[in-house]
N, C-alpha and C positions, 0 to 999 in steps of 0.2 A: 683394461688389463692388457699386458703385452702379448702374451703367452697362445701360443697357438690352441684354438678353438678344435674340441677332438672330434670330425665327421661320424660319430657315435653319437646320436640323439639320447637325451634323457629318457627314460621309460616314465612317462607322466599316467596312466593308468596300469592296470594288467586285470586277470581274470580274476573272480572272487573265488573261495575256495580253498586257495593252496594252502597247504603243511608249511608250516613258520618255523616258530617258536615251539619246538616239540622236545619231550624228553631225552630220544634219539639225538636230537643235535646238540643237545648240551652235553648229552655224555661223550660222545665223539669229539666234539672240541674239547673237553676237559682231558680227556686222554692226549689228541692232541700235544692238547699245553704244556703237558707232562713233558715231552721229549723235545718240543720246542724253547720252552724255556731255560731246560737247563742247557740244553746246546749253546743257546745265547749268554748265559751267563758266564759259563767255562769261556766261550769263545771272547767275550767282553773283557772278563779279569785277565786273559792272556796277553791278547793284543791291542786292545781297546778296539775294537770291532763287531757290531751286532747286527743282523741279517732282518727283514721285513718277513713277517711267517706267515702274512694274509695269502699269497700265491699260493706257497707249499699245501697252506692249510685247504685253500681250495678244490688244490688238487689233488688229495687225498679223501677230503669228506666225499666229491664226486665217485672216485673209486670204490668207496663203502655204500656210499647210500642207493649207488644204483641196484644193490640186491634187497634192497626195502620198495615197499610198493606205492603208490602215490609219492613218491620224495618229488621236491620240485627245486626249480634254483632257488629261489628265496629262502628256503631252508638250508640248501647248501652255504646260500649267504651268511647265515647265523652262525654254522661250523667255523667259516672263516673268520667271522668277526670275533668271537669269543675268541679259538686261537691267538688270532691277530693281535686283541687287549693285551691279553698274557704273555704273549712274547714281547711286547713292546716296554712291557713296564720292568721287565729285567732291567730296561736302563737305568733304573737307579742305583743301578752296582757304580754309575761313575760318579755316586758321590757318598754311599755307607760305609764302603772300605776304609774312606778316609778316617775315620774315626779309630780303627784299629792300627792305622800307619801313626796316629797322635800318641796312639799308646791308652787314650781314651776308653774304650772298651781292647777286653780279652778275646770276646770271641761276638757272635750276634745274639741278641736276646728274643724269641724267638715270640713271643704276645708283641714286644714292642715293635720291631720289626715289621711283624706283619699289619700292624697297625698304620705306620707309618705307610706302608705302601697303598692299603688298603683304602684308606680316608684319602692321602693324594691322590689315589687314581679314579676316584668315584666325583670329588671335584671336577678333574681333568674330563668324565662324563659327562657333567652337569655341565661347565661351562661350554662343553661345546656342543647341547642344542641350541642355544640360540645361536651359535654361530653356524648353525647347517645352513639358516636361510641364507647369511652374509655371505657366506664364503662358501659356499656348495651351491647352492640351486639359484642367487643370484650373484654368481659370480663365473667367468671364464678362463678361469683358473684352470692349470691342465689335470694338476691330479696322476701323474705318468701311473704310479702302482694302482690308485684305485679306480682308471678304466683297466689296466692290464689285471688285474682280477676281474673286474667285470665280463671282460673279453675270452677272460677262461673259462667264468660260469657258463656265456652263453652260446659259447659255440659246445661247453661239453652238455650243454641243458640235451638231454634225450626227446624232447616235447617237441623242438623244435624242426631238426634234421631235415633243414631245405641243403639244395645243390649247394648254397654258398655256403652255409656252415660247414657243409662239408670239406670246399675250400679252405675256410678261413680255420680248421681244424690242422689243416695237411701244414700250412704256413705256421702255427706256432709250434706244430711240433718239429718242424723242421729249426726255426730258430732256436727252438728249447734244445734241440740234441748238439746243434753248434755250438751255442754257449759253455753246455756242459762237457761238452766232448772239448773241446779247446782245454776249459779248467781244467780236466782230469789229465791230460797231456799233460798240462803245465805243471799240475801235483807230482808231476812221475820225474821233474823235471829235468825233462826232453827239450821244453817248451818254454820262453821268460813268463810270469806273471806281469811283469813288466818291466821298463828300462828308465834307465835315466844316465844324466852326463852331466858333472860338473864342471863349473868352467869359472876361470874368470873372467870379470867385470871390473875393468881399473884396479884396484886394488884391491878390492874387495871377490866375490865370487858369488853366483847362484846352480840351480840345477833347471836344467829340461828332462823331460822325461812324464810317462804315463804308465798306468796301471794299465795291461792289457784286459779289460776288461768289458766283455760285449753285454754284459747287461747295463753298462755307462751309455753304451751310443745306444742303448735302447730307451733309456731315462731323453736323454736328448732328443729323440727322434720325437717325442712326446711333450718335450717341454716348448719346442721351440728357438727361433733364432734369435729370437730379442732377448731369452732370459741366456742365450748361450753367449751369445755378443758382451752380454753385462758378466755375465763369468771370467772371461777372457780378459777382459779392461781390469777386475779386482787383480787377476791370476798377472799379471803384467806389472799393476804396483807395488803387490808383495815381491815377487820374484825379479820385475826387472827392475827395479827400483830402490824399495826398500830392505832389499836383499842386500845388495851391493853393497849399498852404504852402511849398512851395520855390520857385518863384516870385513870390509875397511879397518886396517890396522889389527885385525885378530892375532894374536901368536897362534904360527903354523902355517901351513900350505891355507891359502883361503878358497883354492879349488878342490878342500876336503869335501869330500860329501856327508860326511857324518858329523864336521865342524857346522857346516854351512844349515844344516837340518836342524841341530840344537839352538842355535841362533835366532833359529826361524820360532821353534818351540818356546822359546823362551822372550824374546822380544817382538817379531814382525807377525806374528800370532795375537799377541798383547793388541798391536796396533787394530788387528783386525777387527777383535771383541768390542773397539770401539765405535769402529767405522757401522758393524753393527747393531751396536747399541743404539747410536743414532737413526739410523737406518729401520729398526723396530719400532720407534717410538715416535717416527715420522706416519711410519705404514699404519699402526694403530690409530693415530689422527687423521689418516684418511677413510680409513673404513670403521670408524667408529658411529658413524652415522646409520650404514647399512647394516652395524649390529645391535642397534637401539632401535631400527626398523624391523628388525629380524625379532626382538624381544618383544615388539610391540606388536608383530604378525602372530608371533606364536601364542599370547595371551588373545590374541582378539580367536583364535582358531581354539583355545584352551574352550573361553567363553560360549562359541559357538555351539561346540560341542555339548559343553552343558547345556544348551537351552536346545538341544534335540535338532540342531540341524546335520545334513550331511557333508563331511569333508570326505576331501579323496583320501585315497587309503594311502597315498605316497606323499600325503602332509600330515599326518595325525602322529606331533610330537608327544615326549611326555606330557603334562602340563605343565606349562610354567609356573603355576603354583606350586606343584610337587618339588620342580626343577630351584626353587627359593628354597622351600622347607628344608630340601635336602642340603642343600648349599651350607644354611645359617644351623641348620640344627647339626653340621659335620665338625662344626666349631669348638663347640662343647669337646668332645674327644681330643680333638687336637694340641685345645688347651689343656685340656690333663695332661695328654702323653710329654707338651715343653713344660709345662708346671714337674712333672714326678722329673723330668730331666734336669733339675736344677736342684733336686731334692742331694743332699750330703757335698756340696760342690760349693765355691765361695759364691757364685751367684746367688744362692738360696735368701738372702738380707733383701736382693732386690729382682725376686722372681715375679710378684705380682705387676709392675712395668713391664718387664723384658718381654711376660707373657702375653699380654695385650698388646702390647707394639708389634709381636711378631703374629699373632692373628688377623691385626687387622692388615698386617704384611700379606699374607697367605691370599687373606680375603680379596685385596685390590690386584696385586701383582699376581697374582696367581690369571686375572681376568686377562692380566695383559700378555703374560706368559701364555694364554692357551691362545688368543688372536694371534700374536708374531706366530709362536708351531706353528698353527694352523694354517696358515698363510705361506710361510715355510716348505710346508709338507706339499700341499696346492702346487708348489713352482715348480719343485725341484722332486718330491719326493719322500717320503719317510726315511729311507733307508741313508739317503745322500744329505736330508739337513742335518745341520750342525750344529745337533740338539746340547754338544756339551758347550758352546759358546752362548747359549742362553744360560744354561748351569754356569759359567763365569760372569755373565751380569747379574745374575743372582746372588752368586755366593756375597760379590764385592756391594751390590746394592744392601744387603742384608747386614753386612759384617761393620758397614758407613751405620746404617740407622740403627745397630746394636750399639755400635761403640757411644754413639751420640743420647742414647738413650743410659748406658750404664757408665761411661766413661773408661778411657782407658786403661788397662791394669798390667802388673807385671805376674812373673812365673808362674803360678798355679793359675794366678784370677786369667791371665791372659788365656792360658790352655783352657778353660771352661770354657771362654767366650766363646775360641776359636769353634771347640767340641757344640756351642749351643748352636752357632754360626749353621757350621752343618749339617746339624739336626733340621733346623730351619729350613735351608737350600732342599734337603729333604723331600719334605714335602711337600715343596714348589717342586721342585721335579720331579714328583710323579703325577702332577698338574700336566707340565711340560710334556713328558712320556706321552700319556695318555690323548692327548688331545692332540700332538703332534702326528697317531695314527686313526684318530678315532674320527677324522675327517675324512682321511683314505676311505676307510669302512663306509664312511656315509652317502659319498660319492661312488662308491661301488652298489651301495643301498638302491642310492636318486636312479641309477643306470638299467640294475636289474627289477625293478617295479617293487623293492622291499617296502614292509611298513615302519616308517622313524621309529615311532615308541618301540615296537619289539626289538629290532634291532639296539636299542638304545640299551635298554635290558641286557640283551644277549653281551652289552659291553661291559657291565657293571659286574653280571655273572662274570666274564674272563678276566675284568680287574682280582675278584675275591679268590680267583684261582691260581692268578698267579702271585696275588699276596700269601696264599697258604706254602707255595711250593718255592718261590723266592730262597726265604730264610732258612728252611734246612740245605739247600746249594750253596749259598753262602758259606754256613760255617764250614761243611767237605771242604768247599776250597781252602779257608783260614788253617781245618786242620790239618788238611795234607800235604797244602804249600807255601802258606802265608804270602804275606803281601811285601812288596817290596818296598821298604822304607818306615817297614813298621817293628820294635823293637823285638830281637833277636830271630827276623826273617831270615832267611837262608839260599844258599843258591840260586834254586829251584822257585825261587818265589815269585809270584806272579806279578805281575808289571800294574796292572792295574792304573793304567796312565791319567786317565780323565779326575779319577778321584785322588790321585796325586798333585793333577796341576791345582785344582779348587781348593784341596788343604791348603795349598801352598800359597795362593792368592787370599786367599781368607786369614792365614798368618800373616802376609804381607800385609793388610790393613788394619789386623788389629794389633799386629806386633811392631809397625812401619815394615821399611823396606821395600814396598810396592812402588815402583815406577809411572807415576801420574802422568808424568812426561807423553810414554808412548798411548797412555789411551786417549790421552787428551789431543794427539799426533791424530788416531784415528777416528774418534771424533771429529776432527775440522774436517779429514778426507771425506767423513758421511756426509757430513756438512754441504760439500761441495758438489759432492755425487746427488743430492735430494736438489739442488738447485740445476745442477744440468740437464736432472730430470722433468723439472717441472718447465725447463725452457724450454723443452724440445715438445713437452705435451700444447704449449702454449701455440708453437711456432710451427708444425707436423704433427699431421698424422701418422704417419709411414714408422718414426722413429720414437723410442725410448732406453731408457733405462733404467730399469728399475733399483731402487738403492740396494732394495735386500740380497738380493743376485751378486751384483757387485761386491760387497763388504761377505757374502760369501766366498764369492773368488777368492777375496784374499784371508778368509782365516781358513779354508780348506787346505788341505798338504796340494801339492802341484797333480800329485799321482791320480788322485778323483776329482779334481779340478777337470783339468784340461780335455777328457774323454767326449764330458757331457759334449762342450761346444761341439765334438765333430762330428756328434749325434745329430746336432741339432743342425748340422749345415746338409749331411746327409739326406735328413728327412725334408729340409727343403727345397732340395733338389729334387726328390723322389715326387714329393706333392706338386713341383711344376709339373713335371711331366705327366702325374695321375691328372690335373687339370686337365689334356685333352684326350685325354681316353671319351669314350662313348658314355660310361656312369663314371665322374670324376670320384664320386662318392665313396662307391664301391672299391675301387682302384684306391682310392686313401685307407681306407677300412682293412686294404690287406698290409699298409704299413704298418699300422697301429696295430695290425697283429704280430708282425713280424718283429717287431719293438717287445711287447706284451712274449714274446717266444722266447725271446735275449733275457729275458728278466726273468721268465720263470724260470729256462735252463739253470741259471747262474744261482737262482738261491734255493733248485731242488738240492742242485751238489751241493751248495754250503751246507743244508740240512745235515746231507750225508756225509760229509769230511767233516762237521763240527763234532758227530759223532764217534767218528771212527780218533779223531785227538783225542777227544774225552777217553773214551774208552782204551788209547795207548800212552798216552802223557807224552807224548811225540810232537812237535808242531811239523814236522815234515813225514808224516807215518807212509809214505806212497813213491815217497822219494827212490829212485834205480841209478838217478846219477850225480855225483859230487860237485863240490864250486869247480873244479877244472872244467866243468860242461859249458860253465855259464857266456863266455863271450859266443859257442856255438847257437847257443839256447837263444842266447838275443837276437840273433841275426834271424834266425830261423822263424822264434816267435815274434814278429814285425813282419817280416815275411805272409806266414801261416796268417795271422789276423786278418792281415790288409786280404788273403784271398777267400778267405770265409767268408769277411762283409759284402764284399762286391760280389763273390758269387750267390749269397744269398737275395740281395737288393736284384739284381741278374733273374734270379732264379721267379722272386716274386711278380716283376715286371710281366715276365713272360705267363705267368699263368694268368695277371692283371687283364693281359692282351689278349690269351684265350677266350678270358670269360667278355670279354667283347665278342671277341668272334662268334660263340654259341648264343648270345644276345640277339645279334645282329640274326644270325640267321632262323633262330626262333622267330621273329620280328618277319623275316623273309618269307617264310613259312606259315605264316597265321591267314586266313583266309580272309579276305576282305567283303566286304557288303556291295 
């Protein structure tokens, strides 16, 4: 793997003993979940934007449980992880609205609903134990949010409280208040969120420009220079490249930025969904190996186990028997709920096909959906993959194998299709969802000495929680603001983009009008990106590229694109330098907290400003100054950023340097023989 290797050892044993799996932390997480999810959903339907809640949630269960007596981190770990489930599987708002923008459903129905979320997120559980071993424990994958949870547990573990936790305390709170403090500036908008400049290119036109955003260079600082290099390279073919040339001849100024942006949404977007397509299903052929080793470790440790031997307590998955059972017997349900969805609709003649084809759809793609997240998540991130360009191979993988199975149809038959289409995509994404964070968790699990199974548990309890609280959020939102593009929304309606664009690619192939052209465009580019890649593995060590990276480059906007890289250039400069320190180790350890500080700053505030929209129906409620501020704000916010980083990186060096100095002369000091 390319991705930098995090100087955080795995916790391969710990003490026996500790508080888990307790009643305490499932109520705490499920309270939690409560405020965390609806945050993300409001925040999701507005912008199309949804926040990681493993951090926040860490850092709050720590705050409660330290007035309980024996609490330990692995129990805090459960808080988070529940949390964590429940706020993740919100994401399926970017594909249920669609069905009310169809005009299909009125409002959401709230058994079926919760069903749907419920059965796809407990899949999304199951298929990713056997993927712990693949891609968690043997793999070097960086995981940025699930050591930056780790990294919160245990410098806030009370149990531990050496000199250098104490350090490595001082460090993310000081990155945590820069982050946040910067945001909150920029809400008041004093400050840019971020910039950008359009320009053109020949005839055509693109943008530059970045999201100010310090929990980015903290993803990066984490991820690596190889997966930021490969970022860079996609972020260059969409934008300098295939930007230009599709707007080329537009009616209008083509150095619009709002032309140039729909463009992108609309066509060089497309291309991208291809480039990753490719790019997924190459990655899956490569680590399909060490996940058929991973099912075959987990069964021989299942077996084990039964015949009374003893496993460490940081590999005792479910069983993989249970992990089957639950799998095939989730089936049955499933089938019912697309079986009753075909009930009074012209499908109903040929529901017993469409049912089976889209089961055994669930059942395979669903495996391959939780590998690509998961893998995904690993690189870059929970928060930063780009979970709805899986939901567009989905939708269009799904919408091909329906049409081919029921054949094409016109006005009502066509609207059912589209409406079963995605139901389907559905609950493959909350497959997607769920396993897209539920590797984070497990990787925060492997770090802090958790046990798989409970933890495993504690994921399936936060799937069921935020299936119960999901669907009453939903409809508030349908009844207070509807949905944009769905019959007689209004104003005020919420944008709801992701399940906008998946309606709408899913009408494109079963109604035509989808553009083959451009994916099959991105396709050849993955194409060619999985062969540069495996030349350079061939031909160096030193050098890669990974495809998924790449073909994320370019279906991401520019604005969270381009951060990561400078995250990741940063942090390899910082880690030269921690190389000659006295503990290089240590001196890296306070990066990766300073990274882990960037990230929690940044989504304590989202927590807190998702709240304070919700609660005003404002998207700017903090705002003191108007767009006449804004060329000030830019300057300034460029400015203010670039002296946060550097004084932070600054700030850490120097304490990296101290903790030499008292090393050294402890060392000076010790009495010799």
């Amino acid at each position: 793997m390319p991705a930098r290797t995090t100087p955080t050892a795995p916790a391969a044993t710990r003490p026996s003993g500790l508080r888990e799996l307790t009643i305490r932390s499932v109520i705490i997480g499920g309270i939690i979940t409560l405020v965390f999810t609806a945050a993300n959903v409001y925040l999701g339907l507005k912008v199309g934007l949804t926040f990681a809640t493993s951090i926040p949630a860490a850092v709050i269960s720590m705050a409660v449980l330290r007035f309980f007596r024996d609490h330990s981190i692995v129990e805090n770990n459960i808080v988070q992880t529940i949390a964590s489930a429940a706020g993740t599987l919100s994401a399926i708002i970017f594909v249920l609205p669609g069905l009310i923008m169809l005009g299909y459903w009125t409002g959401f129905p709230y058994w079926t609903t919760v069903a749907v979320c419920f059965f796809g997120g407990v899949l999304g559980v199951m298929y990713s134990i056997p993927l712990r071993r693949a891609l968690v424990t043997g793999s070097d994958l960086p995981y940025p949010e699930g050591v930056a949870a780790a990294e919160v547990l245990r410098v806030g573990d009370s149990t531990e409280g050496a000199e250098e936790n104490k350090r490595g305390l001082k460090v993310i709170v000081g990155g945590a208040l820069g982050a946040a403090g910067y945001l909150l500036v920029a809400k008041l908008k004093l400050l840019a969120e971020g910039v950008e400049k359009a320009f053109r290119v020949g005839a055509g036109g693109s943008i530059v420009g970045s999201s100010l955003s310090l929990a980015l260079i903290g993803v990066g600082h984490l991820v690596g220079i190889a997966v930021g290099i490969s970022m860079i390279v996609g972020l260059v073919i969409s934008w300098g490249i295939l930007l230009p040339m599709r707007t080329a001849g537009v009616a209008g100024n083509p150095a619009d930025a709002d032309a140039i942006r729909a463009v992108f949404a609309s066509d060089v977007r497309l291309i991208g969904a291809g480039a990753m397509g490719v790019a997924a299903v190459w990655t899956l052929l490569k680590i399909i190996g060490p996940i058929l080793n991973g099912i075959k470790d987990a069964l021989a440790s299942t077996n084990a186990r039964a015949a009374g031997q003893e496993v460490p307590i940081t590999e005792r998955d479910l069983s993989i028997k249970v992990v089957g059972g639950v799998t095939l017997a989730s089936m049955l349900p499933i089938g019912a709920l697309l079986w009753l969805f075909t009930r009074g609709t012209p499908l109903e003649g040929n529901a017993t096909g469409l049912v089976i084809t889209s089961i055994l759809y669930v059942l395979l793609v669903g495996l391959f959906v939780a590998s690509v997240c998961g893998y995904m998540a690993g690189l870059i991130g929970a928060s930063n993959s780009p979970i709805s360009g899986v939901g567009i191979i989905v939708a269009v993988t799904a919408a091909l194998l329906i049409k081919a199975v029921h054949g094409a149809g016109t006005g009502a038959t066509t609207e059912a299709l589209v409406a079963y289409t995605l139901f389907t995509t559905a609950v493959v994404f909350g497959v997607a969802t769920i396993s897209n964070d539920n590797l984070q968790d497990l990787k925060t699990g492997q770090l802090v000495g958790a046990t798989p199974w409970k933890q495993q548990v504690a994921l399936v309890i936060g799937v069921a929680f935020g299936s119960l609280i999901i669907p009453p959020i939903l409809q508030v939102m349908n009844t207070s603001f509807g949905f944009a593009g769905a019959p007689g929304a209004g104003e005020d309606a919420l944008a709801a983009p992701q399940a906008s664009l998946i309606s709408t690619l899913a009408k494109g192939v079963l109604g035509g009008g989808l553009d083959w052209g451009l994916i099959g465009l991105g396709a050849l580019i993955g194409a060619v990106v999985v062969a540069v890649d495996e030349i350079l593995h061939k031909t160096t060590t030193r050098f890669s590229l990974p495809p998924l990276a790449v073909g994320m480059g370019m279906y991401l906007p520019i604005d969270l694109t381009l951060m990561i890289p400078i995250g990741a250039v940063l942090g390899l400069f910082y880690d030269r330098w921690a190389e000659h320190r006295a503990n290089p180790e240590s001196a890296k350890r306070l990066g990766v907290l300073l990274a882990t500080g960037l990230i929690v700053g940044e989504s304590l505030f989202g927590v807190l400003f998702a709240g304070i929209v919700a609660a005003t129906g404002d998207e700017a409620p903090l705002a003191i100054m108007g767009k006449d501020f804004a060329p000030i704000a830019n300057i300034a916010g460029i400015l203010v950023f670039a002296g946060i980083i550097l004084g932070l990186y600054a700030w850490v060096r120097r304490l990296a340097a101290s903790a030499d100095g008292l090393r050294q002369g402890a060392v000076g000091a010790t009495p010799t023989a």
